[in-house]
Structure formats: C-alpha cells, structure tokens
Residue frames as a rotation matrix with the C-alpha (Angstrom) as fourth column:
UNK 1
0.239 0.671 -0.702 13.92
0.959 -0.275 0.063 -2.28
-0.151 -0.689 -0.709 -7.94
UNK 2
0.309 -0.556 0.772 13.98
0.525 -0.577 -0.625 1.83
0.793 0.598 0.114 -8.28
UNK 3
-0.724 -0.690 0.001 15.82
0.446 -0.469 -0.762 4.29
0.526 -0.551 0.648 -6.28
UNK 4
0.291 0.932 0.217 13.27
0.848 -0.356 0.392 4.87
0.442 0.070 -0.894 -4.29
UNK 5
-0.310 -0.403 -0.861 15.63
0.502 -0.839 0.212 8.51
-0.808 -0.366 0.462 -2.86
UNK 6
-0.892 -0.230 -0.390 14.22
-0.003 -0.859 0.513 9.70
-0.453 0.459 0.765 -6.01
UNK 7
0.149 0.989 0.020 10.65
0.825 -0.136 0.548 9.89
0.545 -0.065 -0.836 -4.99
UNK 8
-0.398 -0.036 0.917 9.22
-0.442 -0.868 -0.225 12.97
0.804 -0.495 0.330 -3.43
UNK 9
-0.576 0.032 -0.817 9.42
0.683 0.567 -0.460 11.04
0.448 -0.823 -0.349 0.18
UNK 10
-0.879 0.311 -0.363 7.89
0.123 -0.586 -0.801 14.52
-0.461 -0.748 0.477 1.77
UNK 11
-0.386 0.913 -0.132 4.96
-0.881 -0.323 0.345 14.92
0.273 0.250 0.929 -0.68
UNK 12
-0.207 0.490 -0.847 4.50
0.303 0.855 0.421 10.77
0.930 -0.169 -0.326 -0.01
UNK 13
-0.719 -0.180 -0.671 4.35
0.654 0.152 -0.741 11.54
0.235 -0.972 0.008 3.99
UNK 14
-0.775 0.562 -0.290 2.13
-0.424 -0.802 -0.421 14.98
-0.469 -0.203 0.859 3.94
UNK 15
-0.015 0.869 -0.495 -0.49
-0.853 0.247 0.459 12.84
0.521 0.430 0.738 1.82
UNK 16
-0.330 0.369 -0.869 -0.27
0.344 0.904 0.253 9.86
0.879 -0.215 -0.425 4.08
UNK 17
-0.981 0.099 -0.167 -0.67
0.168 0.003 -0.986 11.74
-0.097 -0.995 -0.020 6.71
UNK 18
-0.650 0.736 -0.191 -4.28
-0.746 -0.569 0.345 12.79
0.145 0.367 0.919 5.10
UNK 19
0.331 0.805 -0.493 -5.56
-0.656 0.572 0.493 9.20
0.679 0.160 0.717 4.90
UNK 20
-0.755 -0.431 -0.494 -4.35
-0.033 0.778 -0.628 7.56
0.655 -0.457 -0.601 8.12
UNK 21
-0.973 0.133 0.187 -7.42
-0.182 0.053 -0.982 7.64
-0.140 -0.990 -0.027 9.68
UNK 22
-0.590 0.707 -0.389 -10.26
-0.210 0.331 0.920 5.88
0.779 0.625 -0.047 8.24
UNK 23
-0.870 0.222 0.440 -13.51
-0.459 -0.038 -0.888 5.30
-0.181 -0.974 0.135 10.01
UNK 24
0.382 0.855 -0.350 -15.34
-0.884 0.228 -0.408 2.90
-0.270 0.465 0.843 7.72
UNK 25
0.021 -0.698 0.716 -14.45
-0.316 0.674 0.667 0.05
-0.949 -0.240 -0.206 7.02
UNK 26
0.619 0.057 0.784 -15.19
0.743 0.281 -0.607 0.61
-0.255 0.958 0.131 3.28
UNK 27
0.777 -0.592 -0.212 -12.42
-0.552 -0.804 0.222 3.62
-0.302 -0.055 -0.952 3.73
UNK 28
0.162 -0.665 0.729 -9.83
-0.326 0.662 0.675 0.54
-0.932 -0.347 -0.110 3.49
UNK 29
0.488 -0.122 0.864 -10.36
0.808 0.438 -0.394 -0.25
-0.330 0.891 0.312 0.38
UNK 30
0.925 -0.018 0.379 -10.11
0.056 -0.981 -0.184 3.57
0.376 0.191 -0.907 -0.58
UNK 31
0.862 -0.457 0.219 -7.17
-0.391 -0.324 0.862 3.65
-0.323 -0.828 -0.458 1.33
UNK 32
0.188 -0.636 0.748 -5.14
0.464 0.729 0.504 1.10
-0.866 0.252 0.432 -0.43
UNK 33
0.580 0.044 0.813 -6.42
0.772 -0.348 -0.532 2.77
0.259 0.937 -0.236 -4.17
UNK 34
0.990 -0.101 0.099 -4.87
-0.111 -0.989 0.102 6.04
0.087 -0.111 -0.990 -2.57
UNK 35
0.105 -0.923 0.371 -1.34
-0.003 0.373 0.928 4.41
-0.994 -0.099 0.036 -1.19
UNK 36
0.074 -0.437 0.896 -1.18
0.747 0.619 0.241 3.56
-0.660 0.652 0.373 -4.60
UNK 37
0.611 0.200 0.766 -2.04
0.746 -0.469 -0.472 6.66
0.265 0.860 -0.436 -6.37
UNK 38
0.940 -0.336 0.062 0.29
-0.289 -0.687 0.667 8.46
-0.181 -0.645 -0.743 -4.11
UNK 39
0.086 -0.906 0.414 3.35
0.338 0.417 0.844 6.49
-0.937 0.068 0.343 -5.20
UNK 40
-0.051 0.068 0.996 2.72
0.982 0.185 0.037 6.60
-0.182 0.980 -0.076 -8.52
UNK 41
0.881 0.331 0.337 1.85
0.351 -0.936 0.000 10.68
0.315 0.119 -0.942 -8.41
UNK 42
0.949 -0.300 0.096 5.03
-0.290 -0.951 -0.105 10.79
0.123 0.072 -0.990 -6.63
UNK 43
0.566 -0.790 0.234 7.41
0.189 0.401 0.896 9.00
-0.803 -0.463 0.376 -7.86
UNK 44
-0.269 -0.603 -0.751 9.26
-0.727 -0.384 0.569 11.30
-0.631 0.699 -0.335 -11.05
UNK 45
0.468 0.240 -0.850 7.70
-0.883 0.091 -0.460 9.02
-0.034 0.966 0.255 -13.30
UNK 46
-0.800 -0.580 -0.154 9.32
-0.600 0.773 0.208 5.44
-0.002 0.258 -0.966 -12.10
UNK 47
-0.757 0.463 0.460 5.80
0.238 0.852 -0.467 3.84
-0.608 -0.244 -0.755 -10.98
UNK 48
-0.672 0.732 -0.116 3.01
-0.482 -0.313 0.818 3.40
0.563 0.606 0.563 -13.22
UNK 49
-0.571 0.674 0.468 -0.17
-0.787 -0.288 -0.546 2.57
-0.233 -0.680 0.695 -11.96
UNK 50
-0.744 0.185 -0.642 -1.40
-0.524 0.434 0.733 -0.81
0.414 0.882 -0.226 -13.35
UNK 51
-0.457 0.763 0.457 -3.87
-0.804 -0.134 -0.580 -2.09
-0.381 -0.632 0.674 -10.52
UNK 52
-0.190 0.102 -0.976 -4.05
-0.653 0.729 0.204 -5.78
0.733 0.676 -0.072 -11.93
UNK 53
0.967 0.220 -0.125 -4.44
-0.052 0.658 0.751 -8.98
0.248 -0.720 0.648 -9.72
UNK 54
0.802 -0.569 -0.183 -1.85
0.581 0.672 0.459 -9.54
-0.139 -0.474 0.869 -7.70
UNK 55
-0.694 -0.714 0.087 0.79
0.718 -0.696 0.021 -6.03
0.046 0.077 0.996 -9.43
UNK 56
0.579 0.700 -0.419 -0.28
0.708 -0.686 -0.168 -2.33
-0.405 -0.199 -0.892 -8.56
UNK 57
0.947 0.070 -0.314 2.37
-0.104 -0.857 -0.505 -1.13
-0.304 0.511 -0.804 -9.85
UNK 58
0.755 -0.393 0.526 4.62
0.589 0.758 -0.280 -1.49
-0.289 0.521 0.804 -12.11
UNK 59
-0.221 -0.760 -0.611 8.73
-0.010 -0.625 0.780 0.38
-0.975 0.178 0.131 -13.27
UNK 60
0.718 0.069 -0.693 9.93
-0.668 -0.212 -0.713 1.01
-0.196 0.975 -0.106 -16.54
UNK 61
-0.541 -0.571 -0.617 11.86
-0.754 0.654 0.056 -2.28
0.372 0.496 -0.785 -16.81
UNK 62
0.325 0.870 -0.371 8.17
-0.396 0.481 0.782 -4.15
0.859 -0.107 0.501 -16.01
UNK 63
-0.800 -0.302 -0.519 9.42
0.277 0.580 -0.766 -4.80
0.532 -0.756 -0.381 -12.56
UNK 64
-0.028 0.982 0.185 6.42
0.127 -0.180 0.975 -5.18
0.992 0.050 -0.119 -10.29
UNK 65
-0.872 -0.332 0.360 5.05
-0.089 -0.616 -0.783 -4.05
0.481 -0.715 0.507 -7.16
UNK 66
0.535 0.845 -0.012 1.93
0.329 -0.195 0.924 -4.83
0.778 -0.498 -0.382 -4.82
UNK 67
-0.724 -0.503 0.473 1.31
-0.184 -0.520 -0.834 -2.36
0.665 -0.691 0.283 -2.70
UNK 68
0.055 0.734 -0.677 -0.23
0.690 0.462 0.557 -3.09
0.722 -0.497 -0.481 0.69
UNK 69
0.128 0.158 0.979 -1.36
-0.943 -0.286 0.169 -1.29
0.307 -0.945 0.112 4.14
UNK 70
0.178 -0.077 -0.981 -0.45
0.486 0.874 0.020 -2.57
0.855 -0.481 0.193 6.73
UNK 71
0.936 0.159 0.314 -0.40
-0.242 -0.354 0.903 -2.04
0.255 -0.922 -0.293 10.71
UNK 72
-0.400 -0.610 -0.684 3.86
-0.059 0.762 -0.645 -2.97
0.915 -0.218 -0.341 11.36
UNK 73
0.956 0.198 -0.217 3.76
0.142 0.333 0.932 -5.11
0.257 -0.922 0.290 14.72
UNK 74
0.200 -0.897 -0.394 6.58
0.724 0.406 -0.557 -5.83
0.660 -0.174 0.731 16.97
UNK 75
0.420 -0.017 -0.907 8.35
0.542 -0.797 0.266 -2.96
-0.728 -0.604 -0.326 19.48
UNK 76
-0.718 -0.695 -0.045 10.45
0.418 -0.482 0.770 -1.83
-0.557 0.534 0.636 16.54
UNK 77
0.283 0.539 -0.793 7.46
-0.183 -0.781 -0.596 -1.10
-0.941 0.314 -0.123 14.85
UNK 78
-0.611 -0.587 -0.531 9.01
-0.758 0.241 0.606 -3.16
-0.228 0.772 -0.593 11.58
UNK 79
-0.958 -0.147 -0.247 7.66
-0.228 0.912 0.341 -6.50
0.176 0.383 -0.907 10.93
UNK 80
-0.299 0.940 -0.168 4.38
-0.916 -0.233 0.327 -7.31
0.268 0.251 0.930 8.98
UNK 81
-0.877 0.086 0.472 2.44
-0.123 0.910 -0.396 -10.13
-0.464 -0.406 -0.788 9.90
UNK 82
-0.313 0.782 0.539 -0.51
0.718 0.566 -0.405 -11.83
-0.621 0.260 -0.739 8.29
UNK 83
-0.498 -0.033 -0.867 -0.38
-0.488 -0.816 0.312 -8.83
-0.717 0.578 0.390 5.73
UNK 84
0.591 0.731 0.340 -3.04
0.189 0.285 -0.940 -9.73
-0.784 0.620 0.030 2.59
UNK 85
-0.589 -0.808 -0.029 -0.55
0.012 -0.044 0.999 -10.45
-0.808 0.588 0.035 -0.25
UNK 86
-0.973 0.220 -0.066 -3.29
-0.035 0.144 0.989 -11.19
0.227 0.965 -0.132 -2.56
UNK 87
-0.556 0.753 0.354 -6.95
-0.345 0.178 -0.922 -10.63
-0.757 -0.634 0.160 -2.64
UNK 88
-0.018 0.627 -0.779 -9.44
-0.937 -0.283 -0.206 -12.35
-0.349 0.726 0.592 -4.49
UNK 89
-0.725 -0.486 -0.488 -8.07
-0.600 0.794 0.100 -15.58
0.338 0.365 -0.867 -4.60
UNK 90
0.072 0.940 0.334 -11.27
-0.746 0.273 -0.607 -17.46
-0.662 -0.206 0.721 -4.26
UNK 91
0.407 0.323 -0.855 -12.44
-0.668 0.743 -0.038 -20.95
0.623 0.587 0.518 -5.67
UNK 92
0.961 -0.272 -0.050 -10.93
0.274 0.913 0.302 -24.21
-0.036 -0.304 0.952 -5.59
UNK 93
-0.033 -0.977 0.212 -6.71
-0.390 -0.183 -0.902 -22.20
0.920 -0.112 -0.375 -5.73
UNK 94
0.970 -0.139 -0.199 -4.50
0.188 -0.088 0.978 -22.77
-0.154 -0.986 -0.059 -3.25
UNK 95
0.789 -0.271 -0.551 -1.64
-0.325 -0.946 0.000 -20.87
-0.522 0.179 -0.834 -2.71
UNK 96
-0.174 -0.753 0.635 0.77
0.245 0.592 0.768 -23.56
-0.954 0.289 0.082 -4.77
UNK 97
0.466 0.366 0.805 -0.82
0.885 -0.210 -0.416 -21.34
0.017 0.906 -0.422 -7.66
UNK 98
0.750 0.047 -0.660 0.45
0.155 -0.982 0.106 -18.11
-0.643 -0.181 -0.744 -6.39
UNK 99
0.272 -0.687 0.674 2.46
0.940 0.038 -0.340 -15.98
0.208 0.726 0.655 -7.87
UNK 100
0.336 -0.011 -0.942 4.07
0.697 -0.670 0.256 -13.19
-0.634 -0.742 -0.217 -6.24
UNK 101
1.000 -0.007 -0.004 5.06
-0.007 -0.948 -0.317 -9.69
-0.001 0.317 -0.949 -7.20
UNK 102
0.368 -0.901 0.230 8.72
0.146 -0.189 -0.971 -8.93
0.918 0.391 0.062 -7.49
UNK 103
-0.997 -0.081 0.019 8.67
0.035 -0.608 -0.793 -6.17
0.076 -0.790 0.609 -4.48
UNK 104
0.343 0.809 -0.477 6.09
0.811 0.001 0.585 -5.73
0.474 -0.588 -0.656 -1.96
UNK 105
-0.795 -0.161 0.584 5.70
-0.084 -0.925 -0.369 -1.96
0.600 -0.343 0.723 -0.68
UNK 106
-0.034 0.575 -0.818 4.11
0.906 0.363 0.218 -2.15
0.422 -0.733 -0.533 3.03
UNK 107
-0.523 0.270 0.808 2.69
-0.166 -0.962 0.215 1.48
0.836 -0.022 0.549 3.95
UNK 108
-0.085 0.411 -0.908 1.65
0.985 -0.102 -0.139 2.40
-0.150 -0.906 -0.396 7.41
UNK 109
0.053 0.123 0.991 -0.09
0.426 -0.900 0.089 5.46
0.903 0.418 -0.100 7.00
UNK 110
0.959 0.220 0.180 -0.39
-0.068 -0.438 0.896 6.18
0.276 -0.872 -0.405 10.74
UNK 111
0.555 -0.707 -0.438 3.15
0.658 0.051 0.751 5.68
-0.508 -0.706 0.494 11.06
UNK 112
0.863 -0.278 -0.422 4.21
-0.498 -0.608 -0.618 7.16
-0.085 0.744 -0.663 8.01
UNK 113
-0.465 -0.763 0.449 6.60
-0.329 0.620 0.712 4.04
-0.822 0.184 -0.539 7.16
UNK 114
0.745 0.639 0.191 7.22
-0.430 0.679 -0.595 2.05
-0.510 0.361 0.780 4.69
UNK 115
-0.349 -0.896 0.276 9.57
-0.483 0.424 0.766 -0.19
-0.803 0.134 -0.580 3.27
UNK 116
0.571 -0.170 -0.803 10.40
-0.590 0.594 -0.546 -2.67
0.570 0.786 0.239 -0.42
UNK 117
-0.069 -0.902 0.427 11.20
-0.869 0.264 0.418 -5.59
-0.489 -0.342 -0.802 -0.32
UNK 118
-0.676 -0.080 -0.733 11.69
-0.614 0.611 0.500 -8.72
0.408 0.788 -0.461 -2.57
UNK 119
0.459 0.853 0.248 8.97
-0.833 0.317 0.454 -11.14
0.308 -0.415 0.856 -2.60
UNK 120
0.218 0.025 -0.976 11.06
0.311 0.946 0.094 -14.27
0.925 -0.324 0.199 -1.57
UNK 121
-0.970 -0.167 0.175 11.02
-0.176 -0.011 -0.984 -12.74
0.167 -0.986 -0.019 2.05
UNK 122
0.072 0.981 0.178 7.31
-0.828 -0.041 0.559 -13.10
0.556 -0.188 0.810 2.21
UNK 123
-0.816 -0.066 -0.574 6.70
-0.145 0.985 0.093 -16.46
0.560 0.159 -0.813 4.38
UNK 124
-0.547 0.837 0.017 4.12
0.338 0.240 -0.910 -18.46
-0.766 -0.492 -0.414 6.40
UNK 125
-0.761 0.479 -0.439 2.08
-0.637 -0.679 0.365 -17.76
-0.123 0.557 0.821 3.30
UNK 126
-0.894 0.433 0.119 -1.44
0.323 0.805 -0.498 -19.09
-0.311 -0.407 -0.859 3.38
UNK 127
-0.542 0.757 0.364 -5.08
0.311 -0.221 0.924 -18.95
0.781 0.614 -0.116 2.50
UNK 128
-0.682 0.524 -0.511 -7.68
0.445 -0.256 -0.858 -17.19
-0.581 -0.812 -0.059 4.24
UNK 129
0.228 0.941 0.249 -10.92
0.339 0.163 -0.927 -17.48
-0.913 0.296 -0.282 2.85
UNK 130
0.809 0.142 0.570 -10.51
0.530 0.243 -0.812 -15.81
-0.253 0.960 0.121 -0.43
UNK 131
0.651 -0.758 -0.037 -7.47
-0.722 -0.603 -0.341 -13.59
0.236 0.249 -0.939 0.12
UNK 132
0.317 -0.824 -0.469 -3.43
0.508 0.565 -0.650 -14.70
0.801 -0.032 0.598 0.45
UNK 133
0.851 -0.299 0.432 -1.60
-0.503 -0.701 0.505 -13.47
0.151 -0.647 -0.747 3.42
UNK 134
0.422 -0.901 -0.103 2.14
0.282 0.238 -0.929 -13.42
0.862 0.363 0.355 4.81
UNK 135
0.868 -0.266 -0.418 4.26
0.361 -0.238 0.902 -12.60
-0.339 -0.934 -0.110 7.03
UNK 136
0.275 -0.857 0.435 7.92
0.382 -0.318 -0.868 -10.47
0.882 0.405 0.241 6.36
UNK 137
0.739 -0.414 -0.531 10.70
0.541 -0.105 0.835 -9.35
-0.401 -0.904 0.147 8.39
UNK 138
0.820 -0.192 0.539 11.96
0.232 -0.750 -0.620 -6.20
0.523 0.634 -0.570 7.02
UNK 139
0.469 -0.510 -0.721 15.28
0.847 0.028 0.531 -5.02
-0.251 -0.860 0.445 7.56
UNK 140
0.258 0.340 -0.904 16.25
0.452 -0.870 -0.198 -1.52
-0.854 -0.358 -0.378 8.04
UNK 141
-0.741 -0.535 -0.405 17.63
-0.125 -0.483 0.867 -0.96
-0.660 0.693 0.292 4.76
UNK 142
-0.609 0.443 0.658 14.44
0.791 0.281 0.544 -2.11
0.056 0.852 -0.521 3.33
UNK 143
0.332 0.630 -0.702 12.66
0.746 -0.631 -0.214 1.16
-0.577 -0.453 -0.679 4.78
UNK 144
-0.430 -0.293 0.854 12.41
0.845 -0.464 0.266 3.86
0.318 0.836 0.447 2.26
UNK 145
-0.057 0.510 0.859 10.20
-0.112 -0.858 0.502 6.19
0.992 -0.068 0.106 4.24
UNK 146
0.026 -0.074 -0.997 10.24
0.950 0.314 0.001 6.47
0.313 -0.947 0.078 8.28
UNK 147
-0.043 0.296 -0.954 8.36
0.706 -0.667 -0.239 9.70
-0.707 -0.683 -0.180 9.61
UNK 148
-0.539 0.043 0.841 7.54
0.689 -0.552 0.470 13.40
0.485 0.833 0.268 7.66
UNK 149
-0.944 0.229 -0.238 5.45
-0.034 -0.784 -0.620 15.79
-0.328 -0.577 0.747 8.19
UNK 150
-0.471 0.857 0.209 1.84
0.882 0.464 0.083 15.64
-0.026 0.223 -0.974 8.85
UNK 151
-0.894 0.296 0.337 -0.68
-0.162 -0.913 0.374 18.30
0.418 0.279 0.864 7.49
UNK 152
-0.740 0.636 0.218 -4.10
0.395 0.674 -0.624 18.38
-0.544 -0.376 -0.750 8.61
UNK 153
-0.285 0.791 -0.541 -6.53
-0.945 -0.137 0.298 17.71
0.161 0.596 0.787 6.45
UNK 154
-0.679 -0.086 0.729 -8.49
-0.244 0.963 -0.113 14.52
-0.692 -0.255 -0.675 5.74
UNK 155
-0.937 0.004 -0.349 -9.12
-0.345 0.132 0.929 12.96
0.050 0.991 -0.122 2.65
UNK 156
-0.790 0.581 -0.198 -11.91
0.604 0.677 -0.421 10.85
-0.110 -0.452 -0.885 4.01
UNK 157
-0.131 0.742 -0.657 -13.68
0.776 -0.335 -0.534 13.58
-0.617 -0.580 -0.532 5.41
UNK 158
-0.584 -0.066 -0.809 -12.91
-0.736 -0.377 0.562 16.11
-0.342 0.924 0.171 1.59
UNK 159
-0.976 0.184 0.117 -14.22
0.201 0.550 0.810 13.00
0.084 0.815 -0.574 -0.17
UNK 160
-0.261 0.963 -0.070 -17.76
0.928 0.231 -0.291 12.89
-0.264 -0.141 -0.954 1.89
UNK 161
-0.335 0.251 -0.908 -17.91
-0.258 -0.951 -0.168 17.16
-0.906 0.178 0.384 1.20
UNK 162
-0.915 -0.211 -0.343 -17.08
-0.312 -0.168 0.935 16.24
-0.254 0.963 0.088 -2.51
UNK 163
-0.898 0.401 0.184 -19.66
0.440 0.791 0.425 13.58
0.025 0.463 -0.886 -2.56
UNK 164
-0.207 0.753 -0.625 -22.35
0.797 -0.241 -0.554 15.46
-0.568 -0.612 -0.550 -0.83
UNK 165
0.136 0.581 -0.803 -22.13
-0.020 -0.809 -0.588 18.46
-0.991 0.096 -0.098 -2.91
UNK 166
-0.850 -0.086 -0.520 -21.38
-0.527 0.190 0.829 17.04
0.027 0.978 -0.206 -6.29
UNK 167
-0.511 0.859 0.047 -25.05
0.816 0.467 0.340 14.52
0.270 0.212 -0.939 -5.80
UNK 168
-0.149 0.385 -0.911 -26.34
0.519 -0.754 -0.404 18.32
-0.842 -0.532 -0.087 -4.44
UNK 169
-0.583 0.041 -0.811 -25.42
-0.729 -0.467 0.500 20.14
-0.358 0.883 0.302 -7.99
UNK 170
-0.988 0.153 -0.015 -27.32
0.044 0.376 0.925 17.59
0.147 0.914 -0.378 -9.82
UNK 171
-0.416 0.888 -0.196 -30.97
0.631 0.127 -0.765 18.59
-0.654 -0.442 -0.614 -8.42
C-alpha cells in the first residue's frame, strides 16, 4: 500500500470540498470519476489512473485500488455499510466470482474523510441487482484524510457554465 503522508492531503480536501454536493443523481457518477482523478492528480506520482472493472487505480508495484464514495454511518462517523464494491456485475455471476481489489479507498466528500484499507476487511458481501456491495469497519489508523479546508466553489455548478458556453461557441 503507499504512504499515503505523501499525498498533497490539503489539495485532496480543498477539491473535495468542491464536489460534495451533487444535485443530480447523474452528478454521482461524475463524482466518483472526480474522487478518482483527484487522487491520482494528487498523489506525487504514486496513483495512476487505470479505471478498469473492479481497479481505479493502480501504484507502481501494480498494487490496486477501487475507489468508492461513500456516506460513513455510525456516531463515529467511520464505518461503511452496503458500500458498492463493484458495479456492473450483471448476468448469471454471483459474487463466488468476485475478485476484489487489494485496498479499497472510501471518500466522503461532505466529510472530507477517507480511509485504505485491505480488501479482506470487506464483509457481508453480496449482490444487488447488478452491482457488489459490502460492508467494512475501518479502524483509525486506516484514515488517511479526516477534515481540511473547504473553498467555495462548485465543480458541479463550473461544469454546467463550461457546458453551456462551450455548446454556445459552436453556433
């Protein structure tokens, strides 16, 4: 797994704070592609981006990584429940096919947490309709991020400008 103290933890926090507030529910997807591009942008070169089934991202000793959003639950504010480990899983699978990631990275963008951790904590894993979901019980050393500063802006609401005046320039 890498060090993750040698990410930029404040540039990862001032850009989640940008997308913690989605108001579509096609923002979610978007949301996830961003979590990822936001590690990867700021981690010194340890994460590549690889955005396969089942790894988003990936070290320089091919150790892998799905990253997810997630909402933590609990009073601590720690522990993921029914988290989508895998989407797409669709047909006649069931989950005696899976095949987890190494490390799962669980991002709360509204908290600005998030935490690694090996995939044989995952449990209660299960189908649900075509995705995989889980359940984990993170413990405080798995928390690499936990609060930052928040800027205000919103990606969301930049993207719809962009969109709007980039289909505008082409009249």
């Amino acid at each position: 797994m890498i060090d993750f103290t040698q990410i930029n933890l404040p540039w990862v926090a001032r850009t989640l704070s940008t997308i913690s507030t989605p108001t579509e529910n096609i923002q979610y997807f978007d949301m996830g592609r961003m979590i990822e591009l936001i590690y990867e942008e700021c981690s010194n070169g340890l994460l590549v981006r690889k955005n396969s089934t089942g790894v988003d991202l990936v070290d320089s000793n091919n150790v892998t990584y799905e990253s997810k959003k997630v909402t933590f639950k609990n009073a601590a504010k720690r522990s993921v429940r029914g988290a989508i480990v895998m989407n797409g899983w669709g047909g006649e699978k069931d989950v005696s096919d899976f095949v987890p990631a190494d490390y799962y990275i669980f991002t709360d963008p509204k908290l600005l947490r998030a935490c690694c951790v090996p995939s044989n904590m995952l449990y209660g894993i299960k189908k649900f309709g075509s995705n995989i979901r889980a359940h984990c019980n993170p413990q405080p050393e798995h928390f690499f991020l936990d609060g930052g500063e928040r800027i205000d802006r919103d990606y969301f609401k930049e993207k719809e400008i962009f969109a709007r005046n980039f289909i505008e320039s082409i009249k």
